[in-house]
C-alpha positions, 0 to 999 in steps of 0.5 A, a space after each residue: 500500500 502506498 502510504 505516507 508517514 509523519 510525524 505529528 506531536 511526538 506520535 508517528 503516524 501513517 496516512 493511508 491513500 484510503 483517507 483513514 490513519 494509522 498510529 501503530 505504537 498504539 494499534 490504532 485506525 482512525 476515520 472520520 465521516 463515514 455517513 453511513 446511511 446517506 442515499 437512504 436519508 436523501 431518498 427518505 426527504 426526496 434529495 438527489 440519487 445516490 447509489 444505495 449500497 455506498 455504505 456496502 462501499 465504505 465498509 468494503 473500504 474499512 475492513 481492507 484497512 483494518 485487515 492491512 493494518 491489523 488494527 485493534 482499535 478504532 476511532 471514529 471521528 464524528 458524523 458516523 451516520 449521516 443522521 440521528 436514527 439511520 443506525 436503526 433503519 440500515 439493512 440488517 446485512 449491513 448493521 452485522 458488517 458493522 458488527 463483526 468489524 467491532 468483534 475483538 477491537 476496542 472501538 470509540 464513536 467519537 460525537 458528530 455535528 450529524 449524530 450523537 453516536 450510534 446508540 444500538 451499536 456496541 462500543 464506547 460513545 466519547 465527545 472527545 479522547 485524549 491518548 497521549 499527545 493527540 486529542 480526537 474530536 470531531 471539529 477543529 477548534 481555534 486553540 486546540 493543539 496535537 487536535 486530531 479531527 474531521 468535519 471538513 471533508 477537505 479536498 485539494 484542487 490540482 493541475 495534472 498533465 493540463 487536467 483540473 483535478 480534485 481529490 480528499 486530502 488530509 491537512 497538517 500543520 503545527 497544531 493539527 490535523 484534520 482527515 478527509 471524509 473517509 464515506 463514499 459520496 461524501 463531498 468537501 470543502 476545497 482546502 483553499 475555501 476561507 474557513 480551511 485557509 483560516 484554521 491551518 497555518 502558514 507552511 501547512 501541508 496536504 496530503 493527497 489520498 486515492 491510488 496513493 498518499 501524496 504530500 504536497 504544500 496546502 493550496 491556498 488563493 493567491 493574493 491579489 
C-alpha cells in the first residue's frame, strides 16, 4: 500500500491513500465521516440519487484497512451516520458488517455535528479522547493543539498533465490535523475555501489520498 508517514506531536503516524490513519505504537485506525446511511436519508426527504449500497462501499473500504493494518482499535471521528436514527433503519446485512468489524477491537464513536453516536451499536460513545499527545474530536477548534479531527471533508484542487483535478486530502500543520471524509459520496470543502485557509497555518501541508498518499504544500488563493 502506498502510504505516507509523519510525524505529528511526538506520535508517528501513517496516512493511508484510503483517507483513514494509522498510529501503530498504539494499534490504532482512525476515520472520520463515514455517513453511513446517506442515499437512504436523501431518498427518505426526496434529495438527489445516490447509489444505495455506498455504505456496502465504505465498509468494503474499512475492513481492507483494518485487515492491512491489523488494527485493534478504532476511532471514529464524528458524523458516523449521516443522521440521528439511520443506525436503526440500515439493512440488517449491513448493521452485522458493522458488527463483526467491532468483534475483538476496542472501538470509540467519537460525537458528530450529524449524530450523537450510534446508540444500538456496541462500543464506547466519547465527545472527545485524549491518548497521549493527540486529542480526537470531531471539529477543529481555534486553540486546540496535537487536535486530531474531521468535519471538513477537505479536498485539494490540482493541475495534472493540463487536467483540473480534485481529490480528499488530509491537512497538517503545527497544531493539527484534520482527515478527509473517509464515506463514499461524501463531498468537501476545497482546502483553499476561507474557513480551511483560516484554521491551518502558514507552511501547512496536504496530503493527497486515492491510488496513493501524496504530500504536497496546502493550496491556498493567491493574493491579489
Amino acid at each position: 500500500m502506498n502510504t505516507h508517514a509523519f510525524q505529528f506531536h511526538g506520535a508517528a503516524l501513517t496516512a493511508l491513500p484510503s483517507g483513514a490513519l494509522f498510529w501503530a505504537a498504539q494499534d490504532l485506525l482512525v476515520v472520520s465521516d463515514l455517513h453511513f446511511g446517506k442515499s437512504a436519508r436523501l431518498s427518505a426527504v426526496g434529495g438527489a440519487a445516490l447509489p444505495p449500497y455506498e455504505t456496502r462501499e465504505t465498509l468494503d473500504k474499512l475492513d481492507r484497512d483494518l485487515a492491512w493494518t491489523g488494527a485493534r482499535r478504532v476511532i471514529c471521528l464524528g458524523d458516523s451516520f449521516d443522521a440521528p436514527g439511520i443506525d436503526a433503519v440500515l439493512p440488517e446485512e449491513d448493521m452485522l458488517w458493522i458488527r463483526r468489524l467491532q468483534a475483538g477491537r476496542d472501538w470509540i464513536w467519537i460525537e458528530g455535528n450529524h449524530d450523537p453516536g450510534p446508540v444500538t451499536l456496541g462500543g464506547t460513545h466519547r465527545a472527545e479522547l485524549t491518548i497521549g499527545p493527540l486529542v480526537f474530536r470531531h471539529i477543529a477548534t481555534p486553540d486546540g493543539r496535537g487536535e486530531v479531527s474531521g468535519h471538513y471533508h477537505p479536498k485539494a484542487r490540482l493541475i495534472l498533465r493540463g487536467r483540473a483535478l480534485s481529490r480528499p486530502c488530509f491537512l497538517v500543520d503545527g497544531t493539527r490535523l484534520i482527515l478527509p471524509a473517509y464515506g463514499t459520496y461524501t463531498g468537501g470543502l476545497h482546502c483553499d475555501s476561507g474557513p480551511l485557509s483560516a484554521l491551518m497555518a502558514p507552511g501547512a501541508e496536504a496530503i493527497l489520498t486515492g491510488n496513493r498518499a501524496i504530500p504536497m504544500p496546502m493550496p491556498r488563493r493567491s493574493r491579489a
